[in-house]
VOGU-3710 file (C-alpha; in Angstrom, 3 decimals, decimal comma):
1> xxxxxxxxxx> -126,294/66,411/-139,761  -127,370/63,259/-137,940  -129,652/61,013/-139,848  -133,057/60,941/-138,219  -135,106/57,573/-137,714  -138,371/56,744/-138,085  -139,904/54,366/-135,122  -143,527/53,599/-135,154  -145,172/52,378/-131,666  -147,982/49,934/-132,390
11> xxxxxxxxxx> -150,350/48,901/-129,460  -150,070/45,711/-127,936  -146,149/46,017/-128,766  -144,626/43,714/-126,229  -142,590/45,701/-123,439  -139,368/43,926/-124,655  -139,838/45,262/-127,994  -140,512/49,295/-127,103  -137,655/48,930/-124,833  -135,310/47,914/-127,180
21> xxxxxxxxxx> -136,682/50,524/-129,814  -136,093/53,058/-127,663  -132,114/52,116/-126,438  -132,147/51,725/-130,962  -133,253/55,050/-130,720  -130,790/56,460/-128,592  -127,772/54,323/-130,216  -128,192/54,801/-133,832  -127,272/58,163/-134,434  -124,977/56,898/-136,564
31> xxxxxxxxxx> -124,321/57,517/-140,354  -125,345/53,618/-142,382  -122,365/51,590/-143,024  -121,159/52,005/-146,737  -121,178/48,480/-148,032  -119,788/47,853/-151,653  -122,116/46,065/-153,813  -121,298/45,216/-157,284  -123,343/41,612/-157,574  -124,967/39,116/-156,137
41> xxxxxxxxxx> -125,962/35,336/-156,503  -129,931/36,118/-155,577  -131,856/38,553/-157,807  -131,068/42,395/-157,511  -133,948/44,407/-157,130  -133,691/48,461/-157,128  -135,986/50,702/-156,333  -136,093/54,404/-157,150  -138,745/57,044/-154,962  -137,206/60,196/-156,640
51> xxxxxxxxxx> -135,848/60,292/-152,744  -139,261/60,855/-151,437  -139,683/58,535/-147,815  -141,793/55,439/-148,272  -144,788/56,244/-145,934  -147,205/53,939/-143,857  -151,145/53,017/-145,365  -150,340/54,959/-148,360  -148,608/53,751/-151,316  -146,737/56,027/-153,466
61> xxxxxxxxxx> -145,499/55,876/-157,357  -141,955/54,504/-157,362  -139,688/53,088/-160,378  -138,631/49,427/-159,763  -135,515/47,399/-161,688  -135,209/43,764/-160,919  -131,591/42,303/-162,798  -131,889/38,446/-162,593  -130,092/36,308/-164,846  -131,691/33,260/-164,345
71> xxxxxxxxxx> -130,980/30,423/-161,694  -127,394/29,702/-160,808  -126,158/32,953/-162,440  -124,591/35,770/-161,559  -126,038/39,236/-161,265  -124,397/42,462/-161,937  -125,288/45,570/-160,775  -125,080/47,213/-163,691  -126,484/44,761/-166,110  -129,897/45,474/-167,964
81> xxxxxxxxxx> -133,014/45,412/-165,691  -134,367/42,516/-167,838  -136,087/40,991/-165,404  -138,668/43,872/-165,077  -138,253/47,893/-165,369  -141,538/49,908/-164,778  -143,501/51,294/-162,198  -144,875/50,269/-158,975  -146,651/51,435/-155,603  -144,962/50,967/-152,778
91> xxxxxxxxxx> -145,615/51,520/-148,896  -144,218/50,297/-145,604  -145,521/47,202/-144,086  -145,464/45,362/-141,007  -147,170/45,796/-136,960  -144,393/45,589/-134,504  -141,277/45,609/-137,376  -142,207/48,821/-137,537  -139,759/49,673/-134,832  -136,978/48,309/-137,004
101> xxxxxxxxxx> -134,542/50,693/-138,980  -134,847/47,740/-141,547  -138,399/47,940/-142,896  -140,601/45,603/-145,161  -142,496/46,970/-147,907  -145,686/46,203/-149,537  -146,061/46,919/-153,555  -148,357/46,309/-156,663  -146,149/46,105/-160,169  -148,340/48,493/-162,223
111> xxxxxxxxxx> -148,069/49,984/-165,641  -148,105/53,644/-166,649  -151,927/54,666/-165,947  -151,239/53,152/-162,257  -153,612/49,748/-163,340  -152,429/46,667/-161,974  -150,016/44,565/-164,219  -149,611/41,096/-163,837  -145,348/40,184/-163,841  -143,379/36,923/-163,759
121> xxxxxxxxxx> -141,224/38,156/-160,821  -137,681/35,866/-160,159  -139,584/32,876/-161,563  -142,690/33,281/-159,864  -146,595/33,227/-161,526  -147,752/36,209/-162,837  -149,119/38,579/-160,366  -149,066/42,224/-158,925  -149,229/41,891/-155,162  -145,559/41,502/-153,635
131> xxxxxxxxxx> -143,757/41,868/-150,100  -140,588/42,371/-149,511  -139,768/40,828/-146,370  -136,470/42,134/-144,657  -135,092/39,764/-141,557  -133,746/41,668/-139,545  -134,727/40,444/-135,788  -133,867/36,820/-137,126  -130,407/36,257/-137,184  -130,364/33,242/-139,384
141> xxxxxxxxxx> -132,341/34,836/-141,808  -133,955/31,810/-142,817  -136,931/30,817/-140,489  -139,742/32,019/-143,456  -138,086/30,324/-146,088  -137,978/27,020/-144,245  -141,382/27,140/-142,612  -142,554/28,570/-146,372  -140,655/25,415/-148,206  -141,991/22,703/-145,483
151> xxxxxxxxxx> -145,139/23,816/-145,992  -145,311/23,629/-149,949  -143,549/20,206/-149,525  -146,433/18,752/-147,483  -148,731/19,968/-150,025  -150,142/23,122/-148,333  -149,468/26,612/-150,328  -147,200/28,726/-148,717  -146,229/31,997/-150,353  -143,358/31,735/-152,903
161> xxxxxxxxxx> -140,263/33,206/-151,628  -137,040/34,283/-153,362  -133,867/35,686/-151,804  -132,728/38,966/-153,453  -130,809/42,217/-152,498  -132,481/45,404/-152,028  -131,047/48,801/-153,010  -133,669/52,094/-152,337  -132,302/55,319/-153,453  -128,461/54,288/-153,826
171> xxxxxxxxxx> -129,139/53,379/-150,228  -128,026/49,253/-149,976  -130,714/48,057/-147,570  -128,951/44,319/-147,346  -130,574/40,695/-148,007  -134,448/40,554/-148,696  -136,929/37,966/-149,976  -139,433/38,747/-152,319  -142,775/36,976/-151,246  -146,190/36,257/-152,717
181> xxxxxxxxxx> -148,957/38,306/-151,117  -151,377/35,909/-149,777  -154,752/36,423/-152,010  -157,247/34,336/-154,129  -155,381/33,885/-157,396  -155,237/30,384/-159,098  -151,389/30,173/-158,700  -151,807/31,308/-154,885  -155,329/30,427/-152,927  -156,854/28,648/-155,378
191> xxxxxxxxxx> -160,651/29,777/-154,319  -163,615/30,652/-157,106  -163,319/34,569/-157,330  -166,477/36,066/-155,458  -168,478/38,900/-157,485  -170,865/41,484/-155,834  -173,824/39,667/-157,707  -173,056/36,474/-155,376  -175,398/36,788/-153,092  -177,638/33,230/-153,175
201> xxxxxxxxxx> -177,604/29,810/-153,924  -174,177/28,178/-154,360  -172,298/31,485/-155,425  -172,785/32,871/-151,919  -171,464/29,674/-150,678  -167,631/30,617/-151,799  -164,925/31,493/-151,884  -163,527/33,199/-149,357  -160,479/34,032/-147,355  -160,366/34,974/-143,893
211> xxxxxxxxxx> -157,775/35,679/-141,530  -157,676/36,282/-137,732  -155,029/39,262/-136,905  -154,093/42,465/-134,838  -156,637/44,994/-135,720  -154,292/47,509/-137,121  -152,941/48,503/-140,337  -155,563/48,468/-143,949  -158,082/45,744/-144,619  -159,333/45,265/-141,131
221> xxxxxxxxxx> -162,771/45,275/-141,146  -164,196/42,199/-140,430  -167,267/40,800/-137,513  -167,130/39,201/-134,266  -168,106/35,323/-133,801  -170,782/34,607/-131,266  -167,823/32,997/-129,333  -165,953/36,761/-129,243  -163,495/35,892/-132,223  -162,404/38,754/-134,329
231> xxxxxxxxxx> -162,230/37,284/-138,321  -161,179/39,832/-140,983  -162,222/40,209/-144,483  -159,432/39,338/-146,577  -161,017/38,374/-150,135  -163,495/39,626/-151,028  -161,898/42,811/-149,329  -163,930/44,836/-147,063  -164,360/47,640/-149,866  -166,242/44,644/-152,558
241> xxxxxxxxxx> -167,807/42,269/-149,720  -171,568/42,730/-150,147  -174,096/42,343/-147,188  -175,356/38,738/-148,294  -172,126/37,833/-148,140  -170,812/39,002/-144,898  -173,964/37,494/-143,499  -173,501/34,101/-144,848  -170,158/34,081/-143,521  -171,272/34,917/-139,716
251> xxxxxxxxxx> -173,513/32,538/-140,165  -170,983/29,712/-141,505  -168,238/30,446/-138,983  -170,920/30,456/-135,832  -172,261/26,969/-137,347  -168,099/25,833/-136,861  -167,856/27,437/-133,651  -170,764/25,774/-132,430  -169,762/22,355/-133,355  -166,816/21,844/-131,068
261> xxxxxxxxxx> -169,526/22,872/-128,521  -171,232/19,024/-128,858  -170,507/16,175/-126,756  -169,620/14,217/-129,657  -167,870/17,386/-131,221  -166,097/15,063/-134,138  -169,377/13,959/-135,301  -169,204/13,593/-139,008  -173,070/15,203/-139,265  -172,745/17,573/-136,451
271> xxxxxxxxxx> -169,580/18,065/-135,451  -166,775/19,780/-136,736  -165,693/17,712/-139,681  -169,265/18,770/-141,471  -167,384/22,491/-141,555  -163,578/22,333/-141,637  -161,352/20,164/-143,935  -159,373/18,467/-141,204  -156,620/16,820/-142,981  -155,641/20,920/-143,330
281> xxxxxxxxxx> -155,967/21,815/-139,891  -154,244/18,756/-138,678  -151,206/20,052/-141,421  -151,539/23,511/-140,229  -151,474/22,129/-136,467  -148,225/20,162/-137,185  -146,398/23,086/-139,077  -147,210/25,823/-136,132  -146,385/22,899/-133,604  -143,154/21,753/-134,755
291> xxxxxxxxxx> -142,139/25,272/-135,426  -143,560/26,674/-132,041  -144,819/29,700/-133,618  -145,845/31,697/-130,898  -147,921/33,601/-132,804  -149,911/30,981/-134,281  -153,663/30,524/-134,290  -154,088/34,431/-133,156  -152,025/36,189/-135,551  -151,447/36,194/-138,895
301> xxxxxxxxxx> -153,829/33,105/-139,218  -155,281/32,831/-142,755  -158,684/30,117/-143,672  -160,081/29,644/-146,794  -163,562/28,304/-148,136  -164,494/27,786/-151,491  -167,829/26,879/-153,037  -170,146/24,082/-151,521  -169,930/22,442/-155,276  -166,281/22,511/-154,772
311> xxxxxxxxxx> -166,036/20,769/-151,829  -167,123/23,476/-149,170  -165,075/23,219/-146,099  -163,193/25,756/-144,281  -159,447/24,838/-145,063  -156,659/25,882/-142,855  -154,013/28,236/-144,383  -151,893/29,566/-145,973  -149,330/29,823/-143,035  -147,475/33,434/-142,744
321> xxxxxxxxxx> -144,936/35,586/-141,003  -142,861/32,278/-139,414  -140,056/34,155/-138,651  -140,402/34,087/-134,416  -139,882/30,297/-134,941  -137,400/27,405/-134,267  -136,534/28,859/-130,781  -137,202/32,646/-130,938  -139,778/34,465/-129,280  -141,529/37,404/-127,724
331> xxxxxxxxxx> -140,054/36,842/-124,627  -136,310/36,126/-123,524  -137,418/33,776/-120,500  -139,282/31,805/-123,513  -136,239/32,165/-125,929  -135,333/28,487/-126,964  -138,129/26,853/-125,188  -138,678/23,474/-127,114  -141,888/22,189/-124,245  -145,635/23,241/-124,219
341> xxxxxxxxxx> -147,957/22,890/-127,025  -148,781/26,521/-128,649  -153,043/25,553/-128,617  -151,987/25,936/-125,031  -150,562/29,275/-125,528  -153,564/30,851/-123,024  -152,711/28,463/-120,426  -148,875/29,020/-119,706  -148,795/33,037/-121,037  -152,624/34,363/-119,719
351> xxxxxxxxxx> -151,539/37,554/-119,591  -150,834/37,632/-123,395  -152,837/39,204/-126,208  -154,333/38,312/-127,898  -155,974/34,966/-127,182  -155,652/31,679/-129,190  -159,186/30,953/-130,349  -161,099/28,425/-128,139  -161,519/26,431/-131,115  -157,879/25,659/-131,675
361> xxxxxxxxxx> -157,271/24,093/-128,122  -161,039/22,318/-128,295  -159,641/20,800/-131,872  -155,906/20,091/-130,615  -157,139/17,785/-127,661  -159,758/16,748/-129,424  -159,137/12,554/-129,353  -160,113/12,239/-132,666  -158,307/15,063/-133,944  -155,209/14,092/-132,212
371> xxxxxxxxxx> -155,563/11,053/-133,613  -155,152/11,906/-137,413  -152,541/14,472/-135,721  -150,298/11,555/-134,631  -150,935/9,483/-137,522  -150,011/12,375/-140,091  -146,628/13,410/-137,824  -145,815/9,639/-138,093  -145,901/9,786/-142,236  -143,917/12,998/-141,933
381> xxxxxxxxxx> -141,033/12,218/-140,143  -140,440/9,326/-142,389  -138,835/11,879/-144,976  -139,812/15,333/-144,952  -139,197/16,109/-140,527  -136,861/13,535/-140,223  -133,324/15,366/-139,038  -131,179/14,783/-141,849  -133,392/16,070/-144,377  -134,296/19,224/-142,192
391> xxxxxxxxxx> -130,203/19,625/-141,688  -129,895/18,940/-145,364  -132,698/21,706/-145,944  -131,316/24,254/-143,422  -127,741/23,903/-144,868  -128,527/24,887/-148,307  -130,187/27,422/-147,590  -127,315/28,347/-145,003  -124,899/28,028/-147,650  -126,699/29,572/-150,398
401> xxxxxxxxxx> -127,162/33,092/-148,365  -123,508/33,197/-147,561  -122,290/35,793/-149,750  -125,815/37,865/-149,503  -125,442/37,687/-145,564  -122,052/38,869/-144,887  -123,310/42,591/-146,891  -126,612/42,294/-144,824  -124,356/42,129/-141,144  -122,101/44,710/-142,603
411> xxxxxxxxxx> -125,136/46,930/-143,499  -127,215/46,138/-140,060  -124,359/45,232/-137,631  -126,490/45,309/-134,567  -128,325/41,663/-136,063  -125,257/39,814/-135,624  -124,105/40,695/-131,882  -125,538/38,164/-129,931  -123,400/35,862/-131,297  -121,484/34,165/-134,068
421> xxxxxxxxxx> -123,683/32,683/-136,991  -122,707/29,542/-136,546  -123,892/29,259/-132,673  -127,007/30,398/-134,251  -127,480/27,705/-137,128  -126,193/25,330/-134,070  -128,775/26,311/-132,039  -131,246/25,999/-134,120  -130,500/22,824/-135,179  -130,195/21,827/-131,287
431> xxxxxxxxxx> -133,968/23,056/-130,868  -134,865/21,102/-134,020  -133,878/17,456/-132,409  -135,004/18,928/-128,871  -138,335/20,085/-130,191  -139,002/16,656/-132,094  -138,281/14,445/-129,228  -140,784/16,594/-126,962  -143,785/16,548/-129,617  -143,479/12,259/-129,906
441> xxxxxxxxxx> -142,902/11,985/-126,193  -146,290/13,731/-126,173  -148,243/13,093/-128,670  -149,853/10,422/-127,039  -150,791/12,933/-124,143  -152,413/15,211/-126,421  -155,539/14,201/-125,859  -155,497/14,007/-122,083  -155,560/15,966/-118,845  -151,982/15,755/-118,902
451> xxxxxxxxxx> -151,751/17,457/-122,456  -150,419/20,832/-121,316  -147,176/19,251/-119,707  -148,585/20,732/-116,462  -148,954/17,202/-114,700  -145,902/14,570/-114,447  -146,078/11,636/-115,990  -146,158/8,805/-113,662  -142,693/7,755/-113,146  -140,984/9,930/-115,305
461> xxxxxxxxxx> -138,616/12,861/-114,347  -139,967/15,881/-116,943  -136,880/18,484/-117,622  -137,528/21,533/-119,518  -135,113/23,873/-121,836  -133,391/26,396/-119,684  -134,116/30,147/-120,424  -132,917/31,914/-121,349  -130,207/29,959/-123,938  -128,297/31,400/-124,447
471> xxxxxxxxxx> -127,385/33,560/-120,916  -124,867/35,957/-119,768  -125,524/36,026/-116,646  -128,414/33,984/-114,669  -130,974/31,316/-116,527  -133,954/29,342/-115,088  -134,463/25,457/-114,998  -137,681/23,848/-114,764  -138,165/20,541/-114,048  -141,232/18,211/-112,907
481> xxxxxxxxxx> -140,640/15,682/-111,044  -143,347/12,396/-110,453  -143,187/12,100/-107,012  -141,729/13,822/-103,840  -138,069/13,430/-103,151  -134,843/15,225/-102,876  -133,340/16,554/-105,700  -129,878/17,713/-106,481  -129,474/20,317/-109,555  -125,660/20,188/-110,777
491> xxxxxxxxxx> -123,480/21,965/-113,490  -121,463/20,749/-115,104  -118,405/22,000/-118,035  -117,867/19,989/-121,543  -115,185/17,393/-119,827  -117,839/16,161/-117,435  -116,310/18,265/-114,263  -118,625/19,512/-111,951  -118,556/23,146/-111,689  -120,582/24,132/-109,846
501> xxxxxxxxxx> -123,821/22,572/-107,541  -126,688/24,780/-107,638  -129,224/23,318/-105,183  -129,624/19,873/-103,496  -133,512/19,820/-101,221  -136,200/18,184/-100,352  -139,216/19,011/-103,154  -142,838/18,068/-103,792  -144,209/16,318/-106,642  -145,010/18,756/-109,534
511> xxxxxxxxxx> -143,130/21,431/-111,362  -140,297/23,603/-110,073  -138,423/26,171/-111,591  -134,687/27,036/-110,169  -132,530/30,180/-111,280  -128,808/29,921/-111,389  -126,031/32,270/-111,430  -123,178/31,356/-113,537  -120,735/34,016/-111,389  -117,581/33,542/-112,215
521> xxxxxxxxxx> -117,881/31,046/-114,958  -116,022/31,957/-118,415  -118,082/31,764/-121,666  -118,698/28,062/-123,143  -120,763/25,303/-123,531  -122,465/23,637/-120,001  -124,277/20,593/-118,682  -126,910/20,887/-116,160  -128,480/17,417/-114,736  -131,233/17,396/-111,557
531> xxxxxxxxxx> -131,169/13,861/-110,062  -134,358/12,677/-107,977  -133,184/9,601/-106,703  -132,648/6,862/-109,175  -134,170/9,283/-111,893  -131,977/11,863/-113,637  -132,137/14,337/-116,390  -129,662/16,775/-118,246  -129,705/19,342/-120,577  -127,057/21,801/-122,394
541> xxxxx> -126,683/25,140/-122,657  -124,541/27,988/-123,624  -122,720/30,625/-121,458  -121,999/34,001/-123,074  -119,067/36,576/-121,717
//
């Protein structure tokens, strides 16, 4: 008998995605690859249903064994569970990773009666909300752990998260990470625990954690800003928040809204630094900038505000789900793209849902906002962004998944076909270098007209990433160039020879886009350079056969 697979359609699923679903669909009638698994350097964690399917929005009673040894040692598959052996609840998770055959899974450690019990999980605080995140569309299966780690390291919690390897059933479902579920705890977001009798004076006041998402899935409920932003309840959840609260809250997050609405909207007595902590939006501005999330500011976006007598503000945070990062995205025309600022997500993508909020692009080219931006990116890449220590970050963790990730390709094949994992960890490091260089040759525009790279700066030849990178067959080049002239677009192979000369006319000033056909061509690396007179430009990028 064929194995059957699950695929859950979400709305607002991009096109790309139910297409490829649907060929998965069609292609995977396949029995699973056996893998052998014996042991593992990362944490083994196996999970028992009594074969029962792990539904959607409803969490069933499950057995869970995590073997884990300590740091630096190996575990055995059939060593003791000493790490913890009891029960859990366990359901699916995710929106669109629904539509992979490799699922994530949400789950509460709980003793016998089903209460919650709090567990020191692979070295983490003691809790009972977990994830277990499988990367599956991310073929370097890092991007969460290093957006996770940068954040921590510039002093903004980011959810714990340890590699392990996943077995459900006998079934070996391949390398995981076990994450922190973002929540007010004192080890996670540190926020004064809200009772129903808060409802005046400085108890109403905090705190509180908010989050701006697709409305789908449990824990949705939430209100609508005066400005038309959707904010859901996250804690207190929407089953404990009681009407004084919910009210204050409108009334809070209208008063913020309605600040960047000022002429003078970085007013310390009006403005918005009366409601926001902006040293954490400028850090949470940096981290979805320099990682061009394309998702961030409209989904997945967590805030948090504790009491007035503990300071007040609306802080930015915790970041989450930063694994369309570093160079991948919805889209394949967009895939490696290292230009454009992400506040300016509505400008360049306006047929995308949903919308950044209007108060992230008011607050990103906001000058004094921008300011502190610039001034907090220059501290950073003095050790934590600077290249060598992001290489030096990226390898470890490269090196340090090895083993785990050769049993992960052999269990999901399909991950690892675009191409080899070392073009991948090279690209990615390529769109590291390329993305810093774009963000300080525009900082300074951040806060002008120009700040959505739609304008050419005077003088200056602009040349954009190709996409997509890599191609097999066609990929588009945009350029802008800062005054009228002709211009001659050229290929060139890895010895310097010209291949191939894909245009040479007479263009206006502005931005262009050209798409060339690499016909005939065999696989490998290629230069392509667009002169405009005495100005000229070049960029690299990578043929596949």
């Amino acid at each position: 008998m064929l194995p059957v697979y699950k695929c859950t359609f979400r709305r607002g699923m991009p096109i790309a995605l139910l297409v490829w679903s649907l060929l998965f669909l069609t292609s995977s009638c396949l029995s699973a690859p056996k893998v052998v698994f014996t042991s593992s350097n990362w944490p083994i964690v196996i999970i028992d249903t009594g074969g029962k399917a792990i539904p959607d929005l409803t969490r069933i009673p499950a057995a869970m064994k995590v073997i884990y040894n300590g740091r630096g040692k190996r575990n055995y598959v059939s060593d003791p569970a000493n790490n913890y052996n009891g029960r859990i609840d366990i359901e699916l998770r995710g929106s669109s990773s629904m539509a992979y055959p490799k699922k994530g899974y949400r789950l509460e450690t709980v003793d016998a009666a089903g209460e919650n019990r709090n567990v020191m999980l692979m070295g983490m605080p003691r809790e009972n909300d977990w994830i277990l995140y499988g990367p599956y569309n991310d073929q370097s299966c890092i991007r969460n752990n290093l957006a996770y780690g940068l954040s921590r390291d510039m002093g903004r919690y980011a959810p714990r998260a340890v590699f392990c390897e996943l077995v459900i059933n006998g079934d070996y479902r391949g390398l995981y990470v076990m994450l922190e579920k973002i929540k007010e705890d004192k080890n996670r977001v540190s926020v004064t625990e809200m009772k129903p009798s808060d409802i005046s004076g400085d108890a109403v006041t905090g705190g509180y954690v908010i989050k701006i998402d697709k409305m789908e899935g449990e824990n949705v409920d939430g209100w609508w800003s005066r400005r038309g932003i959707y904010y859901q309840y996250q804690e207190p959840k929407q089953d404990d928040i009681v009407p004084e609260q919910k009210v204050y809250l409108r009334d809070f997050i209208d008063a913020f809204e309605s600040s960047l609405l000022i002429s003078n909207p970085s007013d310390s007595a009006q403005g918005y630094p009366k409601y926001i902590d902006t040293p954490s939006f400028v850090d949470h501005f940096i981290l979805s900038e320099f990682c061009k999330n394309i998702d961030a500011y409209r989904i997945s976006t967590f805030m948090h505000k504790d009491r007035d007598s503990k300071g007040g503000k609306l802080k930015a945070g915790p970041i989450w789900d930063f694994d369309r990062t570093f160079g991948m995205t919805w889209y394949a025309e967009d895939t490696y793209r290292y230009d454009e600022w992400e506040i300016d997500h509505n400008r360049y993508k306006p047929e995308d849902t949903p919308k950044v909020p209007y108060f992230w692009e008011r607050l990103g080219h906001d000058r004094a906002f921008s300011r502190l931006v610039k001034a907090r990116w220059g501290e950073l890449r003095l050790g934590l962004l600077r290249e060598d220590s992001l290489f030096k970050r990226i390898d470890l963790l490269v090196d340090s998944t090895a083993e785990a990730r050769g049993r992960n390709f052999q269990r999901w094949p399909e991950t690892a076909e675009a191409h080899s994992y070392e073009i991948e960890i090279q690209l990615l490091k390529e769109w590291i270098s390329n993305r810093i260089g774009w963000i300080e040759s525009h900082l300074d525009l951040l806060a002008s007209a120009d700040a959505a790279g739609g304008t050419p700066l005077p003088g200056k030849l602009q040349l954009y990433p190709n996409y997509p990178n890599p191609f097999n067959a066609g990929t588009v080049i945009r350029f802008s160039l800062p005054a009228a002239g002709t211009v001659r677009l050229s290929v060139h192979n890895v010895t310097g020879a010209s291949v191939a000369t894909a245009a040479e006319r007479y263009l206006p000033q502005g931005q262009h886009t050209w798409r060339w056909e690499a016909a005939g061509l065999p696989g490998g690396v290629y230069w392509y350079r667009v002169q405009a007179g005495s100005l000229c430009a070049s960029g690299k990028m990578l043929l596949l056969r």
